[in-house]
OpenMM code with the backbone's topology and positions (N, CA, C; nanometers):
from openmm import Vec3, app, unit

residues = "UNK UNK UNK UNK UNK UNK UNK UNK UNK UNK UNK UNK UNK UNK UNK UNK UNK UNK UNK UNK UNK UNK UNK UNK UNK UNK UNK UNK UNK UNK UNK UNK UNK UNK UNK UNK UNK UNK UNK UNK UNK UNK UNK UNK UNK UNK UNK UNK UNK UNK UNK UNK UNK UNK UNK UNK UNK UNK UNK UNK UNK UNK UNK UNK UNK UNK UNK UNK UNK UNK UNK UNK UNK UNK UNK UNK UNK UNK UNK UNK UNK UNK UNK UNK UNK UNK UNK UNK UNK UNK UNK UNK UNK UNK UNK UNK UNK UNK UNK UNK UNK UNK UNK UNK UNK UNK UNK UNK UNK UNK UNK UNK UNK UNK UNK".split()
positions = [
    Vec3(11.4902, 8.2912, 8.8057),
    Vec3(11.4053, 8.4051, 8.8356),
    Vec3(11.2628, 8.3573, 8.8601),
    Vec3(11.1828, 8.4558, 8.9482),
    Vec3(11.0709, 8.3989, 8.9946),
    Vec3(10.9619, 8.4201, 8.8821),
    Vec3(10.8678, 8.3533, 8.8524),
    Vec3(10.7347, 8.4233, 8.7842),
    Vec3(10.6196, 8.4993, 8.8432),
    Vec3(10.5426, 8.6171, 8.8762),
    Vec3(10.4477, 8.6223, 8.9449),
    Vec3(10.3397, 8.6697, 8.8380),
    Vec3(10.1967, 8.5954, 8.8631),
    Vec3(10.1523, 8.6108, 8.7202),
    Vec3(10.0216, 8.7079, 8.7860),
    Vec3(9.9800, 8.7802, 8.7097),
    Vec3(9.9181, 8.8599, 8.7447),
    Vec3(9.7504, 8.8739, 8.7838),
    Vec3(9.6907, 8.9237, 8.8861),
    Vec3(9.5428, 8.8878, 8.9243),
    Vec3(9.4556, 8.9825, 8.8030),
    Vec3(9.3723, 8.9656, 8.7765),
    Vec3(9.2673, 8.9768, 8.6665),
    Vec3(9.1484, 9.0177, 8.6868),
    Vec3(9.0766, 8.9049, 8.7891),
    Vec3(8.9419, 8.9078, 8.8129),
    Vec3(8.9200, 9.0109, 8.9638),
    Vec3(8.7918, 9.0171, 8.8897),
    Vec3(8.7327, 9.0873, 9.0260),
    Vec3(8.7179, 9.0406, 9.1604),
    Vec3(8.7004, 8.9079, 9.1582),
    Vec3(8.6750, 8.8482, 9.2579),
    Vec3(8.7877, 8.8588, 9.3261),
    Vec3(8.8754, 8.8635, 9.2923),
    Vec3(9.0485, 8.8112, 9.3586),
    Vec3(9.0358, 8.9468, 9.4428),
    Vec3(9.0538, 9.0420, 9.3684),
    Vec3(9.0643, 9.1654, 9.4107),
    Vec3(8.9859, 9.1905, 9.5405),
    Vec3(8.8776, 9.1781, 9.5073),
    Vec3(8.8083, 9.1950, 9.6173),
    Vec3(8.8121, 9.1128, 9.7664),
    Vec3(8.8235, 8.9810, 9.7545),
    Vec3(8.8743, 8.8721, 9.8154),
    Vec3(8.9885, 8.9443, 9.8990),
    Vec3(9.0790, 9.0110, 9.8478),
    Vec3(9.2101, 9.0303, 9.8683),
    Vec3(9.2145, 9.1855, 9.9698),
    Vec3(9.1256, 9.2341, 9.9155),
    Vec3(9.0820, 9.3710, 10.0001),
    Vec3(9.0166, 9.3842, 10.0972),
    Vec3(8.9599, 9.2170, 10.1199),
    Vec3(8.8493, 9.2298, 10.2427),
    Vec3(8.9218, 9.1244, 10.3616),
    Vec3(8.9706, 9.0071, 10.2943),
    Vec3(9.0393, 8.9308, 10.4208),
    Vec3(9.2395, 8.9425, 10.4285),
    Vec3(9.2506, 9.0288, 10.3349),
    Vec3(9.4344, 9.0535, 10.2929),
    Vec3(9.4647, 9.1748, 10.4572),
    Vec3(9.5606, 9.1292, 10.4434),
    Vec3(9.6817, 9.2678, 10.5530),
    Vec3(9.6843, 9.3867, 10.4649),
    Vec3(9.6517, 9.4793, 10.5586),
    Vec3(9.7411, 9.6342, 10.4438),
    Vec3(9.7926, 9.6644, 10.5467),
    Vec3(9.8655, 9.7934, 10.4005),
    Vec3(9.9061, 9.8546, 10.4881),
    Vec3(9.9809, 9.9599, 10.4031),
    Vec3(9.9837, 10.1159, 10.4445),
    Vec3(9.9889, 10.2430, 10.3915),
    Vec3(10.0833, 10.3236, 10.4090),
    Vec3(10.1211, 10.3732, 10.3101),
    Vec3(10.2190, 10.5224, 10.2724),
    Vec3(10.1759, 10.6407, 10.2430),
    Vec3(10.2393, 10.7649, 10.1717),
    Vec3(10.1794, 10.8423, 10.1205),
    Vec3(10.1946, 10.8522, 9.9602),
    Vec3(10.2375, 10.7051, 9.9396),
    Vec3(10.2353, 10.7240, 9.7913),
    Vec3(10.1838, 10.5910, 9.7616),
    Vec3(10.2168, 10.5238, 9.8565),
    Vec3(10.0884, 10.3707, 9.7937),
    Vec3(9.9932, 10.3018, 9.8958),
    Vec3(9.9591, 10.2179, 9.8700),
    Vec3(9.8698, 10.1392, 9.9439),
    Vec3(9.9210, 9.9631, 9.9127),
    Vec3(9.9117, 9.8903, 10.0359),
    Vec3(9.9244, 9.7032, 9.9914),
    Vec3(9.8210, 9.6549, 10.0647),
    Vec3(9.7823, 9.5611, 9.9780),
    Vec3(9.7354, 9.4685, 10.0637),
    Vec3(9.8015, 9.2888, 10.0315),
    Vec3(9.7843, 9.2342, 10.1044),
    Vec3(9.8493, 9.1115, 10.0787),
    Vec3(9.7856, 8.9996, 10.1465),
    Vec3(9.7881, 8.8923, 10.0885),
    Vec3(9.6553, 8.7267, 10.1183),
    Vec3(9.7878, 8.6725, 10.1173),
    Vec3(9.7947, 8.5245, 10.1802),
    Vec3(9.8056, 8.4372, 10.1127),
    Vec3(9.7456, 8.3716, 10.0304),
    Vec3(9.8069, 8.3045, 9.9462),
    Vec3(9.7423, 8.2175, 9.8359),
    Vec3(9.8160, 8.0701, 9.8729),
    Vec3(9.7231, 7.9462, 9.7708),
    Vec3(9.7837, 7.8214, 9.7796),
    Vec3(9.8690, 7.7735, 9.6497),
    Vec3(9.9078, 7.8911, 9.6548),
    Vec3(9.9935, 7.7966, 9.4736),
    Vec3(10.1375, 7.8447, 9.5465),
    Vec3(10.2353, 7.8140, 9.4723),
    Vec3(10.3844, 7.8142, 9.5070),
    Vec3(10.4105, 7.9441, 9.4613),
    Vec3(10.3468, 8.0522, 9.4095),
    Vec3(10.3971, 8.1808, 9.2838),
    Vec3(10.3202, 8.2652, 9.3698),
    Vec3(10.3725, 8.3882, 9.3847),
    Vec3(10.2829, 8.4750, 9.3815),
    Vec3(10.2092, 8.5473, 9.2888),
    Vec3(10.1067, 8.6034, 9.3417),
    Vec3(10.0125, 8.6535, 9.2117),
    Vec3(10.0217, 8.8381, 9.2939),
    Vec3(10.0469, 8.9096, 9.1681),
    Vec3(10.0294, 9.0503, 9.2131),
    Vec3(9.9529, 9.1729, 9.0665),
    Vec3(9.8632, 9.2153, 9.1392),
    Vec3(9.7668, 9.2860, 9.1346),
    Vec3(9.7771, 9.4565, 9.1326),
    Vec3(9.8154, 9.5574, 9.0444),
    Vec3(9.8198, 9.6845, 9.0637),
    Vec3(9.6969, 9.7369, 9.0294),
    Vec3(9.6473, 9.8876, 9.0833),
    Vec3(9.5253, 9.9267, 9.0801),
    Vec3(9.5724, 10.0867, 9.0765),
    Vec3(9.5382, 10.2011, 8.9315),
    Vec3(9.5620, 10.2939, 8.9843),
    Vec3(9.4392, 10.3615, 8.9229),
    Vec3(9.3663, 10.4347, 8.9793),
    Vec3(9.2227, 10.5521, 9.0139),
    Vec3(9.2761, 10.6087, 8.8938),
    Vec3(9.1621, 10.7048, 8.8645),
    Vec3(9.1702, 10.8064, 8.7788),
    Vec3(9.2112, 10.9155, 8.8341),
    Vec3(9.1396, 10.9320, 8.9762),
    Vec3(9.2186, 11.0278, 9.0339),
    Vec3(9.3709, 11.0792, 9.0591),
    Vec3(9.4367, 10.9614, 8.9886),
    Vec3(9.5823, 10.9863, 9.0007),
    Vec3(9.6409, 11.0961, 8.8455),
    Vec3(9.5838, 11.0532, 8.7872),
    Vec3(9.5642, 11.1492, 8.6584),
    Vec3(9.5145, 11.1004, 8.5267),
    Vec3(9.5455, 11.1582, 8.3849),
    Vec3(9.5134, 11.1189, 8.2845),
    Vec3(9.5928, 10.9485, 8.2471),
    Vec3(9.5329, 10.9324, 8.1358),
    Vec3(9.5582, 10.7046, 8.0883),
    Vec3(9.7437, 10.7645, 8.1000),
    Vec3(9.7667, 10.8603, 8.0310),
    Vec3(9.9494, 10.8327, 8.0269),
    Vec3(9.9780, 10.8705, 8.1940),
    Vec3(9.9632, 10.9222, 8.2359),
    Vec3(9.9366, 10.9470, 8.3865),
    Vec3(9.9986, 10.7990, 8.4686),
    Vec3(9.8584, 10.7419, 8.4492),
    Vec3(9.8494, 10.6382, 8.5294),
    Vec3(9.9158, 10.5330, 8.4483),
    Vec3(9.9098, 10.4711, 8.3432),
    Vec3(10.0184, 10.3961, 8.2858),
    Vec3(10.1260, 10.3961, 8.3215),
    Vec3(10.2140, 10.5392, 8.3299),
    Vec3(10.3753, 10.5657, 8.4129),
    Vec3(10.3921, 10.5194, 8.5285),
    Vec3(10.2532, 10.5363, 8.6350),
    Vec3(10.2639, 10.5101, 8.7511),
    Vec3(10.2414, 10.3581, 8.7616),
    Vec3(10.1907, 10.2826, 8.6899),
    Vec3(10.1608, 10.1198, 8.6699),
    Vec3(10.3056, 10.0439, 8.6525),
    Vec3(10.3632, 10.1381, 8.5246),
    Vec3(10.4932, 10.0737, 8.5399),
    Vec3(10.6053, 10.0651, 8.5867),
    Vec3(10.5797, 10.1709, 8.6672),
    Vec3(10.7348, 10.2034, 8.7359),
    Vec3(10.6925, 10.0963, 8.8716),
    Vec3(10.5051, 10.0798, 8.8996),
    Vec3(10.5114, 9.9985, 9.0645),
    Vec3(10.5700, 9.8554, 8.9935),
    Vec3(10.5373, 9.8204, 8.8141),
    Vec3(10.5612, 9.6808, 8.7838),
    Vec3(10.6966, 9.6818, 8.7573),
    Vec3(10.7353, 9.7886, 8.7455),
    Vec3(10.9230, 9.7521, 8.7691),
    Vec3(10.9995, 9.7264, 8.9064),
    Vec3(10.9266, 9.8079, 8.9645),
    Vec3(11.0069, 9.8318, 9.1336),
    Vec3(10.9615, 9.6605, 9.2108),
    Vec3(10.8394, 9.6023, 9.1205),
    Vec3(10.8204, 9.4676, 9.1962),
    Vec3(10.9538, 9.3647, 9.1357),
    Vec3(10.9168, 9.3731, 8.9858),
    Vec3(11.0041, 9.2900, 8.9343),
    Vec3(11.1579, 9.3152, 8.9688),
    Vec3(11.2456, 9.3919, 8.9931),
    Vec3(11.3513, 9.4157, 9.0333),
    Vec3(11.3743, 9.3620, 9.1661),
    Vec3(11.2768, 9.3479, 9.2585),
    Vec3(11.3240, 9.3615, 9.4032),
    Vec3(11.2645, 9.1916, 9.4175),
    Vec3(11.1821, 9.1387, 9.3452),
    Vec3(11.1103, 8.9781, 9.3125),
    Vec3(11.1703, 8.8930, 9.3723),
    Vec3(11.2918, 8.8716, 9.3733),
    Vec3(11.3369, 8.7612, 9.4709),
    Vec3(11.3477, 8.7890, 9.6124),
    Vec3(11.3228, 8.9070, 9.6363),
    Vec3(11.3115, 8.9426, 9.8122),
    Vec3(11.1993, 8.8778, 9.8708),
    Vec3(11.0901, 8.9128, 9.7748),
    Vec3(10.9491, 8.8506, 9.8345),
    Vec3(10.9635, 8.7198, 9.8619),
    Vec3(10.8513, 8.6823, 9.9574),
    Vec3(10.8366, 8.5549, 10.0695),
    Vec3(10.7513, 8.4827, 9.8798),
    Vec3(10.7247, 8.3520, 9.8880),
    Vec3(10.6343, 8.3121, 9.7971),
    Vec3(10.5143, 8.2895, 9.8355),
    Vec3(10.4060, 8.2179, 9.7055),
    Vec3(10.2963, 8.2299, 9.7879),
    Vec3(10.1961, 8.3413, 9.8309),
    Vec3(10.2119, 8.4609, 9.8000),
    Vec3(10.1392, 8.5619, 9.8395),
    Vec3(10.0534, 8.6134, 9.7402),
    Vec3(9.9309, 8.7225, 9.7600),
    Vec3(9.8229, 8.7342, 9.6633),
    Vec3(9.8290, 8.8953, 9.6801),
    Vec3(9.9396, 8.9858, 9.6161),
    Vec3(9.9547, 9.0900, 9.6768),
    Vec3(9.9051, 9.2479, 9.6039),
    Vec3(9.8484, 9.2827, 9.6328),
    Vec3(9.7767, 9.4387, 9.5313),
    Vec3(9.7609, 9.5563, 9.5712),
    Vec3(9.8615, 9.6463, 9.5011),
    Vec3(9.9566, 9.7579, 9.5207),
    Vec3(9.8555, 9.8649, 9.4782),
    Vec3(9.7909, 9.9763, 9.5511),
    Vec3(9.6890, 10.0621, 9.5063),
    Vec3(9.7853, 10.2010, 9.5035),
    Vec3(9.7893, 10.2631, 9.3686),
    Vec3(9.8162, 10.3818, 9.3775),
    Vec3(9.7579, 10.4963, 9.4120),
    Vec3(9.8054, 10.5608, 9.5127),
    Vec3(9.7453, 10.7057, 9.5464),
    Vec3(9.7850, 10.8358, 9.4789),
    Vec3(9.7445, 10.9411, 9.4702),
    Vec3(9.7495, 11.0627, 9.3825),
    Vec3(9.8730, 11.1090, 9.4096),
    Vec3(9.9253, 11.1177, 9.5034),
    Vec3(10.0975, 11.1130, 9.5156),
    Vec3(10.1663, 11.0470, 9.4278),
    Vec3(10.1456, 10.9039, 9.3918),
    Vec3(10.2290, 10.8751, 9.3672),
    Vec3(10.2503, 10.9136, 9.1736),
    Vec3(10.1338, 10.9905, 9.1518),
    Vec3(10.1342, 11.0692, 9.0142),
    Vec3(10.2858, 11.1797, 8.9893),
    Vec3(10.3077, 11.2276, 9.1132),
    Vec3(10.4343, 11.2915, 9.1125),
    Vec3(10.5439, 11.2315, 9.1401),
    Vec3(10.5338, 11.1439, 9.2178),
    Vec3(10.6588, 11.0484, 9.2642),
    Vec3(10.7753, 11.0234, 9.1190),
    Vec3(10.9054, 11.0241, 9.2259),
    Vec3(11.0197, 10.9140, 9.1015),
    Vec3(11.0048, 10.7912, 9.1199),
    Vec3(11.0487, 10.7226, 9.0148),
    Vec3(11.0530, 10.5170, 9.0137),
    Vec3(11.1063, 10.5508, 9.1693),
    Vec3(11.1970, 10.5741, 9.2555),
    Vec3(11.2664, 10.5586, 9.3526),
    Vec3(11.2065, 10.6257, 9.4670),
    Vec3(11.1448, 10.6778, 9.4856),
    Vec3(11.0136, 10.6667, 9.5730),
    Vec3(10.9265, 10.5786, 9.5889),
    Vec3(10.8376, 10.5257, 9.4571),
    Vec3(10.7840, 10.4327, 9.4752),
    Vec3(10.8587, 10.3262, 9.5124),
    Vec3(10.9950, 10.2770, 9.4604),
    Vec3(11.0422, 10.1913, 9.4692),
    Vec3(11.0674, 10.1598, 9.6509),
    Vec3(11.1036, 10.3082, 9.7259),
    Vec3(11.1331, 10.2517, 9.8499),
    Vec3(11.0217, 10.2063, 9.9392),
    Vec3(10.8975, 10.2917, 9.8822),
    Vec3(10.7674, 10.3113, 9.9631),
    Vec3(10.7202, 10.1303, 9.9298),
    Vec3(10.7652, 10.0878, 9.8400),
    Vec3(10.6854, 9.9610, 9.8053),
    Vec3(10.7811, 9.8846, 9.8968),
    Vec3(10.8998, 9.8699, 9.9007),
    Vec3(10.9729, 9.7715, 9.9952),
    Vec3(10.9509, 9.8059, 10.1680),
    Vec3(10.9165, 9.9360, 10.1919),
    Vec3(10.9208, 9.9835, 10.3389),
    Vec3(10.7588, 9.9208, 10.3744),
    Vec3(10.6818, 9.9329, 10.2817),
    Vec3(10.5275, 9.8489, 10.2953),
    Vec3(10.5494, 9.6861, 10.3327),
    Vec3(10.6508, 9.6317, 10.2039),
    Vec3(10.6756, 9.4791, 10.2187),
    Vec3(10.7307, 9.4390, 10.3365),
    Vec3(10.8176, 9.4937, 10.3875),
    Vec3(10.8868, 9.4706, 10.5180),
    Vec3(10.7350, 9.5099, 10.6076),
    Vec3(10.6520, 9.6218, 10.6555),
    Vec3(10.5827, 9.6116, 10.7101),
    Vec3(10.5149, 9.4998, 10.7472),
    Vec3(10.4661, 9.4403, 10.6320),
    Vec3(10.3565, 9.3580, 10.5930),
    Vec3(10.3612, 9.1855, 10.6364),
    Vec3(10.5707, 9.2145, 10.6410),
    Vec3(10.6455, 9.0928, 10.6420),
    Vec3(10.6712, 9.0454, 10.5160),
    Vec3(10.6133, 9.0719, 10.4566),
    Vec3(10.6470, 8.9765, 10.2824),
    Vec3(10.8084, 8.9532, 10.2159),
    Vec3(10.9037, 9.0462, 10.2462),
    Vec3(11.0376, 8.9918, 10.2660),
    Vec3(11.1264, 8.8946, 10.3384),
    Vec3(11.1432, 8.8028, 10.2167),
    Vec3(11.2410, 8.7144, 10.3073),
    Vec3(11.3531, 8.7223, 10.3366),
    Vec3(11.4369, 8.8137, 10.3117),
    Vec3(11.5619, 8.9192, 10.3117),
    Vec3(11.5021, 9.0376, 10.3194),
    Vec3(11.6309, 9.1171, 10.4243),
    Vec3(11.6073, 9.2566, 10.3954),
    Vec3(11.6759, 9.2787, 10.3039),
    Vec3(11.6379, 9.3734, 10.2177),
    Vec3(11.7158, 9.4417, 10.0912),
    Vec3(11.7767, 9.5674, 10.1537),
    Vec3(11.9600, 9.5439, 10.1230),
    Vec3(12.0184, 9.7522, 10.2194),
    Vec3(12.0315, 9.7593, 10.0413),
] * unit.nanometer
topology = app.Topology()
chain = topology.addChain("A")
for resn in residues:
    res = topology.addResidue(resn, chain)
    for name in ("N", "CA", "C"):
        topology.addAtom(name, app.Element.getBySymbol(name[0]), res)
């Protein structure tokens, strides 16, 4: 199984938002860098505007499940950070889950398609 360890700093983030690919749904947002290490590093971000801390916690973990489940699809190497939008406060895991793979394929970041 793969490891992807998670971005932290501000700098990354930002780095990642200004020279990264996006690209948009109505329940999330990606952007994606390459990076030079062999792992990818991934980055979730959700507003207040999405709702209250249990709110947005639910919505944090269902995007950090729908990554980790689908983890070996991704290409390696990538610096990738998943922004939640106020939609996705209502969304099921399985919404997000498709909206995050229909982004990755956008983006290219799959090295398989997942049916």
């Amino acid at each position: 199984m793969k490891k992807t360890v998670s971005i932290k700093r501000n700098n990354d983030f930002r780095s990642i938002y200004k020279r990264g690919k996006s690209s948009v749904s109505p329940v999330l947002a990606v952007y994606a860098r390459k990076n030079k290490l062999s792992s990818n590093r991934l980055g979730i971000t959700v507003s207040t505007k999405v709702g209250c801390a249990v709110v947005r916690n639910r919505v944090r973990r269902r995007i950090r499940e729908a990554y980790r489940r689908n983890e070996m699809c991704f290409t390696s190497g990538r610096d990738i950070v998943v922004v939640a939008r106020v939609r996705a406060a209502s969304s099921t895991y399985h919404d997000i889950e498709k909206n995050l793979l229909s982004i990755a394929k956008d983006l290219s970041l799959l090295s398989e398609v997942q049916e």
